[in-house]
LONULUM-366449 format. One record per residue: residue number from 1; residue in one letter; x, y, z of N, C-alpha, C in turn. Coordinates in Angstrom, 1 decimal. Example, Ala and Ser with C-alpha at 12.3 -4.5 7.8 and 13.67 -1.06 7.14 Angstrom:
> n, res, n_u, n_v, n_w, ca_u, ca_v, ca_w, c_u, c_v, c_w
> 1, A, 13.2, -5.7, 7.8, 12.3, -4.5, 7.8, 13.2, -3.3, 7.8
> 2, S, 12.8, -2.2, 7.1, 13.7, -1.1, 7.1, 12.9, 0.0, 7.9
# end
This chain:
> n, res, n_u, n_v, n_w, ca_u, ca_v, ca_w, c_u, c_v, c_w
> 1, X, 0.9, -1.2, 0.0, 0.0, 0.0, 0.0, 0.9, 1.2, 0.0
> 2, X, 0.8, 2.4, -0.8, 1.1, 3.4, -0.9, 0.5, 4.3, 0.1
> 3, X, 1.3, 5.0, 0.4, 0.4, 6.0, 1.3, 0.3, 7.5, 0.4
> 4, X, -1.3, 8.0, 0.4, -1.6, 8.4, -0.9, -0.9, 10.0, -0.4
> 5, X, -1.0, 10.3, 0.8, -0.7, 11.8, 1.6, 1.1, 11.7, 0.9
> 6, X, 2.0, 11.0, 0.6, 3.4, 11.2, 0.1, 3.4, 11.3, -1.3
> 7, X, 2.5, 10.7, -2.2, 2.4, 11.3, -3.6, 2.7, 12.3, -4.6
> 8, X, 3.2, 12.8, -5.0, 3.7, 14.2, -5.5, 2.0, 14.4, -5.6
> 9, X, 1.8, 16.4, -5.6, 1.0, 16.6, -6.4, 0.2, 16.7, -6.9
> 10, X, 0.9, 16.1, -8.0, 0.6, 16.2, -9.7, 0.0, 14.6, -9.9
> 11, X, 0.9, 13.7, -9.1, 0.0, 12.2, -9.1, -1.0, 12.2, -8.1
> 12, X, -1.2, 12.7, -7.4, -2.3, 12.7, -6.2, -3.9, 13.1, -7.2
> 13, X, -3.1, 14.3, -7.8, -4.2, 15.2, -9.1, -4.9, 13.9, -9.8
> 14, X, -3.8, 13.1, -10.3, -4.4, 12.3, -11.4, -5.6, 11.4, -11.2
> 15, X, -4.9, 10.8, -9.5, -5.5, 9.5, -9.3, -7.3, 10.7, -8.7
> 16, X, -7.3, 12.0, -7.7, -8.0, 12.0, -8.0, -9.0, 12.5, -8.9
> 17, X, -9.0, 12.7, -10.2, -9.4, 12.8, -11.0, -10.1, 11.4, -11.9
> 18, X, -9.5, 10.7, -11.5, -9.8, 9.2, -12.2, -11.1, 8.7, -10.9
> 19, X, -10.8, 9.0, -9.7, -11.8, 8.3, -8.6, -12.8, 9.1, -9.3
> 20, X, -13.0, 10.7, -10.0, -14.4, 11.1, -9.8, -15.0, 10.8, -11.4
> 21, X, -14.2, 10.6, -12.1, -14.5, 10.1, -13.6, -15.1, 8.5, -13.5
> 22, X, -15.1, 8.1, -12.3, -15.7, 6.6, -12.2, -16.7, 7.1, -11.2
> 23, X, -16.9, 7.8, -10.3, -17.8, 8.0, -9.4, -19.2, 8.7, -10.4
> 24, X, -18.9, 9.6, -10.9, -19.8, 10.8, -11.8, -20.0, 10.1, -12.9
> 25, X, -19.8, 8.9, -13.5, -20.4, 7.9, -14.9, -20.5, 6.7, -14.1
> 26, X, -20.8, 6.2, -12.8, -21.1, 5.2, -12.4, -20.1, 4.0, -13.1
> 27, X, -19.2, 3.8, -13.2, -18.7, 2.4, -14.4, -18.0, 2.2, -13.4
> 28, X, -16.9, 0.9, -13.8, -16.2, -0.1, -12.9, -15.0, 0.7, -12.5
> 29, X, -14.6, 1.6, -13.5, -13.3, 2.2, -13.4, -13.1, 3.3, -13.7
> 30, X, -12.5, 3.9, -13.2, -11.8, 5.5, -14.0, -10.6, 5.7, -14.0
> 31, X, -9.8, 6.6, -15.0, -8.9, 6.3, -15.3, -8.0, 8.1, -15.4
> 32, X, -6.9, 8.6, -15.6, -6.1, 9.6, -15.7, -4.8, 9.6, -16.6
> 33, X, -4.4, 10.3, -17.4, -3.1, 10.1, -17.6, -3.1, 11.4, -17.8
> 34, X, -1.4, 11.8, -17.3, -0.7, 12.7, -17.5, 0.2, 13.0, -18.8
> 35, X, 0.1, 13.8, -19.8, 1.4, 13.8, -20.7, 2.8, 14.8, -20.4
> 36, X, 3.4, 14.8, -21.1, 4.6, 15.1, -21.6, 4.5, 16.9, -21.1
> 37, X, 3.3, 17.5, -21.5, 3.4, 18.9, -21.3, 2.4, 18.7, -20.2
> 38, X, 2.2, 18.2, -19.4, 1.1, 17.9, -18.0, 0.1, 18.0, -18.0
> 39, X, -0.7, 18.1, -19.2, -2.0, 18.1, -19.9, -2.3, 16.9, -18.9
> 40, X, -3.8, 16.4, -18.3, -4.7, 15.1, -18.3, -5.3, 14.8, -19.1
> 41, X, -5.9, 13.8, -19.1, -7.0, 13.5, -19.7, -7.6, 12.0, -18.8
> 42, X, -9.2, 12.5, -18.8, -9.2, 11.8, -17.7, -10.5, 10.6, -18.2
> 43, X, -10.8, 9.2, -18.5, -12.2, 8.7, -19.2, -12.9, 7.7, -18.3
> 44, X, -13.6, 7.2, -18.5, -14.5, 5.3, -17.4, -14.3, 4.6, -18.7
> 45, X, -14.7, 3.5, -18.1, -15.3, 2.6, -18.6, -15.8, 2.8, -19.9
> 46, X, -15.7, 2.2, -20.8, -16.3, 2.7, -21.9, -16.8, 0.2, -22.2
> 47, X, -18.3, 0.7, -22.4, -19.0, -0.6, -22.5, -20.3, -0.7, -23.0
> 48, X, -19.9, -0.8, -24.6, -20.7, -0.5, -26.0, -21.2, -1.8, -26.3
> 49, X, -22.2, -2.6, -26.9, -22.4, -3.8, -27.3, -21.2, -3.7, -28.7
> 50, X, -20.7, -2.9, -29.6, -20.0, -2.9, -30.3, -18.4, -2.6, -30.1
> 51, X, -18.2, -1.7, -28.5, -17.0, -1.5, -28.5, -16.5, -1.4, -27.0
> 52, X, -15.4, -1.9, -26.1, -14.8, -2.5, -24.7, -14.1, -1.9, -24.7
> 53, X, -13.8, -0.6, -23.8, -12.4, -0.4, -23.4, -12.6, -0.2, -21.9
> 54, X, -11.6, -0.2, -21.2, -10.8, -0.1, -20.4, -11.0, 1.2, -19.9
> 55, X, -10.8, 1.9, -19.0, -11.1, 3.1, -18.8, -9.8, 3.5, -19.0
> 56, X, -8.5, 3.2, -18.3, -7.2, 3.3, -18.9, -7.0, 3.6, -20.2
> 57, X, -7.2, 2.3, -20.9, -7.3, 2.3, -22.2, -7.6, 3.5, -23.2
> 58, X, -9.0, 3.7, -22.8, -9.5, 5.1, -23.1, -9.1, 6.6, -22.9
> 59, X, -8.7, 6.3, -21.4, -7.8, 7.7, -21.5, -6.7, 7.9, -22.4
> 60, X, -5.7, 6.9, -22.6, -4.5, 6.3, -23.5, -5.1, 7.2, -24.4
> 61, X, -6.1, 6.5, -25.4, -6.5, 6.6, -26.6, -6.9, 8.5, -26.9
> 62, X, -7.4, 8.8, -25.8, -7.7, 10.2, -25.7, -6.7, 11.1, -25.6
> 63, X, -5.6, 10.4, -24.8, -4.5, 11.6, -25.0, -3.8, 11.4, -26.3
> 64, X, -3.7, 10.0, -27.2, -3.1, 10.0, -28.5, -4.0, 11.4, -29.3
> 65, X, -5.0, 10.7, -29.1, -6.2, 11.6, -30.3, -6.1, 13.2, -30.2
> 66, X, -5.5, 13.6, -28.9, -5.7, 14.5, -28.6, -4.2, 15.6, -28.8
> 67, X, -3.4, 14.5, -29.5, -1.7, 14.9, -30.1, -0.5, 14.7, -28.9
> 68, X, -0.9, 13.8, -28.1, 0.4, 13.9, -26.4, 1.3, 12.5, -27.4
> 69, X, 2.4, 13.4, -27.4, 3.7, 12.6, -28.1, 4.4, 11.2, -26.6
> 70, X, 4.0, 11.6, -25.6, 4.3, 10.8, -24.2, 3.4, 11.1, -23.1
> 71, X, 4.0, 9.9, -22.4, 3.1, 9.9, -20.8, 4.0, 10.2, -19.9
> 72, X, 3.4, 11.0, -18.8, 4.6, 11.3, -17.6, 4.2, 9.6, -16.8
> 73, X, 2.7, 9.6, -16.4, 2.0, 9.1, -15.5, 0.6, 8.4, -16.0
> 74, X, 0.6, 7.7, -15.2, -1.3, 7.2, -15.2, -1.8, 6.4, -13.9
> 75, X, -3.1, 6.5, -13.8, -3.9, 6.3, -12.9, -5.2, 5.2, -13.0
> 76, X, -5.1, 4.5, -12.3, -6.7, 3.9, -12.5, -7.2, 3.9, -11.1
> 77, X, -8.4, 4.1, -11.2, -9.4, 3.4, -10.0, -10.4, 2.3, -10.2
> 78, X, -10.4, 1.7, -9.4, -10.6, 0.1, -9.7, -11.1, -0.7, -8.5
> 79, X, -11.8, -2.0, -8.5, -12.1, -2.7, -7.5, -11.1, -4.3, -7.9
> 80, X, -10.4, -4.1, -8.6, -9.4, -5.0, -8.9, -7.9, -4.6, -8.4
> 81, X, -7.7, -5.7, -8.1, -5.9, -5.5, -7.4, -5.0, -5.9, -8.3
> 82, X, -5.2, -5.5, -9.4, -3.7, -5.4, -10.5, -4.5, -4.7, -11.8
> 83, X, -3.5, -4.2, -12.5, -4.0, -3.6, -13.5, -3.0, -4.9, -14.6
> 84, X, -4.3, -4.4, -15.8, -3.9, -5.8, -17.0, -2.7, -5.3, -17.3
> 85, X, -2.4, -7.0, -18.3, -1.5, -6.6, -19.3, -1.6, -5.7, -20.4
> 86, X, -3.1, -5.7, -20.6, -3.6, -4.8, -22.1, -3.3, -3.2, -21.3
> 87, X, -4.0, -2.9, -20.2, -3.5, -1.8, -20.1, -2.3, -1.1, -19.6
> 88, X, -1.4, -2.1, -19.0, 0.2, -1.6, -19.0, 0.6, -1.4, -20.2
> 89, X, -0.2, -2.4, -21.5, 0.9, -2.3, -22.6, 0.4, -0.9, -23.5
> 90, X, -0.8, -0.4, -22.8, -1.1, 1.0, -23.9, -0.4, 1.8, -23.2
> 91, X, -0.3, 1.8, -21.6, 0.5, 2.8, -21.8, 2.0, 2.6, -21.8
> 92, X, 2.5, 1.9, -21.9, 3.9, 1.9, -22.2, 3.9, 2.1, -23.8
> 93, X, 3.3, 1.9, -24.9, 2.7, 2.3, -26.0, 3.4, 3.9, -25.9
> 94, X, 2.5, 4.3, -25.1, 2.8, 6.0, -25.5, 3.9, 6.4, -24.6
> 95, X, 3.7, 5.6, -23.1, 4.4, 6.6, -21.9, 6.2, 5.8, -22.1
> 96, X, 6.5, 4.5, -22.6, 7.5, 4.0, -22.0, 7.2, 2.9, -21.2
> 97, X, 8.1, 1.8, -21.4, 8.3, 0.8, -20.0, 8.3, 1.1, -18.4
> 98, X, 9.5, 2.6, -18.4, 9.3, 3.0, -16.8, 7.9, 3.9, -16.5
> 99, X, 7.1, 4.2, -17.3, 5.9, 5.4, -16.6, 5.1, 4.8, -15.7
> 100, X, 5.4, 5.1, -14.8, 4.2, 4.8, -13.6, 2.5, 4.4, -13.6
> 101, X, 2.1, 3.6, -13.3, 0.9, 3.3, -13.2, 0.1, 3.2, -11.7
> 102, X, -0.5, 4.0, -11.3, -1.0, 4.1, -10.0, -2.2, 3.5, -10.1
> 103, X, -2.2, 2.5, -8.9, -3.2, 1.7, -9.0, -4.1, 1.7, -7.3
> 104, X, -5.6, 2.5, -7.9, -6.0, 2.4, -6.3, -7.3, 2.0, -6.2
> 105, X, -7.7, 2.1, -5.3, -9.2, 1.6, -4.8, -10.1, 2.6, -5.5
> 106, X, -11.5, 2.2, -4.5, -12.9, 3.3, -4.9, -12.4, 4.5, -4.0
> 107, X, -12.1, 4.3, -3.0, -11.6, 4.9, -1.7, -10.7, 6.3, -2.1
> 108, X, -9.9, 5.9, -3.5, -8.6, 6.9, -3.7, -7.8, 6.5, -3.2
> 109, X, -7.5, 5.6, -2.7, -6.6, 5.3, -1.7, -5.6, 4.4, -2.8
> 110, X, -4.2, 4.8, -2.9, -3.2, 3.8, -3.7, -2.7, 2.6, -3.1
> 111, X, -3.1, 1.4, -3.8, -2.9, 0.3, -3.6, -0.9, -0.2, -3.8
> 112, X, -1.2, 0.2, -4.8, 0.3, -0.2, -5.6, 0.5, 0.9, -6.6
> 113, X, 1.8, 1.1, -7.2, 2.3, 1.6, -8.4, 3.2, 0.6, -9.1
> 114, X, 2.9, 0.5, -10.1, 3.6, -0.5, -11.2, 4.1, 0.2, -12.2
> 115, X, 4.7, -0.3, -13.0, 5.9, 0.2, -14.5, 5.1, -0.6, -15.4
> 116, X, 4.8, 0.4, -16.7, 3.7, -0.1, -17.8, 4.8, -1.3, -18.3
> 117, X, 6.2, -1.3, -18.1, 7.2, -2.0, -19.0, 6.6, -3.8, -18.2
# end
């Protein structure tokens, strides 16, 4: 367990921004990423009979769409105790093997931080 009060921040920002992006669309997850120029972008759950993503995933996708050449950081909120391999591998996709992945409860509370690598 992380103790969320030592966080920089700018990651404290992300993660909560991702708890209210899952609280405020009701879905399983919410998610945050930081880029390169510290822009966020923050999305849920996305769960379409035609299209699944990840709330991570989504954010990923939104900060490409949105022109972020890199990732400083990312965030999910979750009732799951690890984050996938699909979504370490988007963001190491954009952010790098070392970019941080902050992984926490409904609570806000960080469970773990992992490396998308």
């Amino acid at each position: 367990m992380t103790d969320s009060s030592a966080l920089d921040p700018e990651d404290r920002k992300i993660v909560t921004l991702a708890r209210s992006a899952r609280a405020r669309n009701g879905v399983p997850e919410g998610a945050a990423v930081r880029d390169e120029t510290g822009r966020t972008y923050v999305a849920g759950t996305v769960a379409l009979d035609s299209l699944r993503l990840s709330a991570l995933r989504t954010a990923v996708a939104m900060a490409v769409a949105s022109g972020a050449k890199s990732l400083e950081a990312a965030a999910v909120v979750t009732d799951s105790d690890t984050v996938s391999d699909e979504d370490r591998a988007a963001v190491r996709d954009l952010g790098g093997p070392e970019t941080p992945v902050l992984l926490a409860g409904p609570d806000g509370a960080v469970r773990a931080t992992v490396t998308a690598g």
